[in-house]
N, C-alpha and C positions, 0 to 999 in steps of 0.2 A: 504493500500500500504506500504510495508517495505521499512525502509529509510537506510538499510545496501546495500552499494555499490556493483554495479553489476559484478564487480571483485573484487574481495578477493586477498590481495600481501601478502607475507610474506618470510622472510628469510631463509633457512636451509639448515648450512652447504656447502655453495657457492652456493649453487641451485635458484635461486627467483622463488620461487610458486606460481604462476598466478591462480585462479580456476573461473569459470564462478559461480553467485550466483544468477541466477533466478529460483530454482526449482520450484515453483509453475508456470513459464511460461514455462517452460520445456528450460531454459535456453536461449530463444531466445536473438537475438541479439540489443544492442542499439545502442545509440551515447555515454552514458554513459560509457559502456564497453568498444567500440570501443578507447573512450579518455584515458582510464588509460589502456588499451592493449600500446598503441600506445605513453603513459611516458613508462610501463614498460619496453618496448624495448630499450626506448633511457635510463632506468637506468642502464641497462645489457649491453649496449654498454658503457656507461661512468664511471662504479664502478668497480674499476679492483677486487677487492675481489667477485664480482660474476662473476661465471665461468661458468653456466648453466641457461636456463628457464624452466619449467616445467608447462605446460598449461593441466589444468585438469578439470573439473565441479563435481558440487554439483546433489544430485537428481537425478529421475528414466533415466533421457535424458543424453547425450553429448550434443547436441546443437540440438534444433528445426531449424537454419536459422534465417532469420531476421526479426524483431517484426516490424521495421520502414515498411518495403515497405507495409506490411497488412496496416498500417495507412492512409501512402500515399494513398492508392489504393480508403480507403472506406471514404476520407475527398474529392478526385477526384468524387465519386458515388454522396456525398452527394450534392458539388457545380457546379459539371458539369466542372470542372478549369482542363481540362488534361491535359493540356501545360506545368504550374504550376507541376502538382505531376511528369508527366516526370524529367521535369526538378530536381526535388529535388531526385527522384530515383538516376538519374548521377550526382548528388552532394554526394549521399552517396556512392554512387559506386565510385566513383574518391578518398573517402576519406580512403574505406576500400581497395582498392587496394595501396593507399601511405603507408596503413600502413603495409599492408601484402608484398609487396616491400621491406617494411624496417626491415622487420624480416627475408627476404632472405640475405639481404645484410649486416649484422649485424653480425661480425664475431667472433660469439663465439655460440655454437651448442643451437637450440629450440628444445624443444622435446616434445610434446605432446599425452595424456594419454586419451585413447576412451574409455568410455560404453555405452552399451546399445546401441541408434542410435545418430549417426551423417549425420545432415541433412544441405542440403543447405550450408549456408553463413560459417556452423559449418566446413563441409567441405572443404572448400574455405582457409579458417584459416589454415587449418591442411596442407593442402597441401603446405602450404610456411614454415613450420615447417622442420626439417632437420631428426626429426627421426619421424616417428609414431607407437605408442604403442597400440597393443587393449587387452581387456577382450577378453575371449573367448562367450560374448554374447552380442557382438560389431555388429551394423551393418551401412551400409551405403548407402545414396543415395542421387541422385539431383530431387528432385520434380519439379524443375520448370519448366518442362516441359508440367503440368498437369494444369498449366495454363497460357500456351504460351508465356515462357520466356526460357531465357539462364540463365547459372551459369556467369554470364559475371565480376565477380570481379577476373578474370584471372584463374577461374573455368575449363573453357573449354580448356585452354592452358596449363595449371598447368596436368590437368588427362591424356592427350593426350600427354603428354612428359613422364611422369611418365610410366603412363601402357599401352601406344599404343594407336590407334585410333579403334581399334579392341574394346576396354572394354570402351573407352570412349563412342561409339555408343550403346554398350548396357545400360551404366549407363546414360546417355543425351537425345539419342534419343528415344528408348525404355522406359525410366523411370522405368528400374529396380532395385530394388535393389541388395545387395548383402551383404554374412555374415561375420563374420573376417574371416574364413579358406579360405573363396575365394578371401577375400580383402589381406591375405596373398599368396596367390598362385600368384596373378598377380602384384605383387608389390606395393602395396597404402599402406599396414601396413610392418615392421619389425618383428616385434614378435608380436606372439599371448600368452596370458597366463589364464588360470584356475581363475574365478574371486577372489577366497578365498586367493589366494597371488597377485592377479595383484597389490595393491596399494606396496607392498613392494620388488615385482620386479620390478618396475619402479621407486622408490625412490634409490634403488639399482645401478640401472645403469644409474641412475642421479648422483651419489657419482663418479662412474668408471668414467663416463667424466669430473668432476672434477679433478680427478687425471691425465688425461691426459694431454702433453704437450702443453698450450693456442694458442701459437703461430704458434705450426705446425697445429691447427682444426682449426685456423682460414685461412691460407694458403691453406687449403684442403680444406675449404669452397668455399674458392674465385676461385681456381682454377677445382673447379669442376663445380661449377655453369658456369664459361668461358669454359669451353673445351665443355660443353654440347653446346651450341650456335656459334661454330666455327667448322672449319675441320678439319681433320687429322693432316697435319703438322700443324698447327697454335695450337693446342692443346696439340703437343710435345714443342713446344715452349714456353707457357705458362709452363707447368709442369718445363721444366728446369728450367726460369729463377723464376716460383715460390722456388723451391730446393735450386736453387742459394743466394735467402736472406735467407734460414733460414740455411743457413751452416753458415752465418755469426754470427750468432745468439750465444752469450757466451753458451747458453743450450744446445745447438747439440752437441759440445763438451763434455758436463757434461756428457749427456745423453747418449752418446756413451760408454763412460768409466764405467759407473755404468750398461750396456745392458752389456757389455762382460765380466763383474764382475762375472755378475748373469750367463752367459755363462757359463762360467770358472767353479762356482761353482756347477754346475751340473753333470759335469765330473767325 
């Protein structure tokens, strides 16, 4: 058993590089990973020198899903205690949706980096992530249906906002899969790319959000995530009086003046 931690952190150039490190389990999921997922969030909200996350894995997989529930399932088979492994399933479910919560609401951009397949819990992750990036030999699904469960760590609610109820029933109810070009056709990825550049297109436009202005991504976080869950006027409301602080902001100033610089110089 390797005693190197099941996520990998490391620093570059504002970015904090999160990588999943079980490739011999095809990176399934722990409590081990889940715990240092769930500092690196609160270090990328509390270290203002980082300005990005970049969640990636190691090995042939993106993520298998979660390694706990197989445990639970076959320590339940062996003592007959179902009440027990329930219960500890929604112990881990309660823990991995606080953290996957807390990377929606964590204002400064997550961006996470697919190959191969992303399965399950792997999925679940990504989906609270702000951008998704795949290889072009990316693929994705929800198996749990193949043996009588939901994606329930806000799985089902997370695909169904994103790509419609249309693709959610094929990916949930059907248990099909799907590859990056159709995970990009229906919205679940951003960009697709060629695996032989993927790691350095996406370290790439890990740097480009770096450069970008913190406090208006983080503004456009908050208020996009509110306008999705609200109506019409309530959602122009939001927009304003989000626009409204960041005019106060000494940087909208700067940033105006050095945008119509670059204008100017064009000319």
């Amino acid at each position: 058993m390797s005693d190197e931690p099941h996520l990998l952190v490391r620093e570059e150039d504002g970015v904090l590089v999160c990588t999943m490190n079980r490739p011999a389990k095809l990176n399934a999921l722990t409590t081990d990973l889940f715990d240092r997922l769930g500092a690196a969030v609160l270090r990328l909200r509390d270290e203002p020198h980082l300005k990005v996350m970049l969640l990636n894995s190691t090995g042939r997989y993106f993520c298998s899903g979660i390694d706990q529930f197989e445990d639970v399932t076959q320590k339940a088979d062996a003592t007959g205690d179902t009440a027990t492994a329930v219960r500890e399933m929604h112990r881990l479910q309660r823990n991995m949706q606080y953290i996957l919560d807390e990377m929606e609401h964590v204002e400064k951009p997550i961006v996470v980096a697919h190959h191969a397949m992303c399965m399950g819990g792997g999925l679940e992750i990504s989906l609270s992530c702000d951008f998704r990036l795949a290889s072009e030999n990316a693929e994705y699904a929800f198996p749990e249906g193949k043996f009588g469960s939901l994606p329930a760590s806000n799985g089902v609610s997370r695909l169904t906002r994103y790509c419609g109820a249309h693709w959610a029933r094929w990916m949930i109810m059907a248990n099909k899969p799907i590859d990056a070009q159709r995970a990009l056709q229906i919205g679940l990825v951003h960009e697709v790319w060629p695996e032989e550049v993927f790691e350095a297109e996406v370290m790439d436009f890990c740097r480009h959000l770096t450069r970008q202005n913190p406090e208006q991504m983080g503004a456009a976080k908050i208020a996009i995530e509110l306008c999705e869950e609200v109506g019409r006027d309530s959602a122009r409301h939001i927009e304003r009086m989000a626009n409204s602080a960041l005019f106060l902001n000494p940087d909208y100033a700067a940033g105006r003046v050095e945008y119509l610089k670059g204008i100017g110089s064009k000319k």
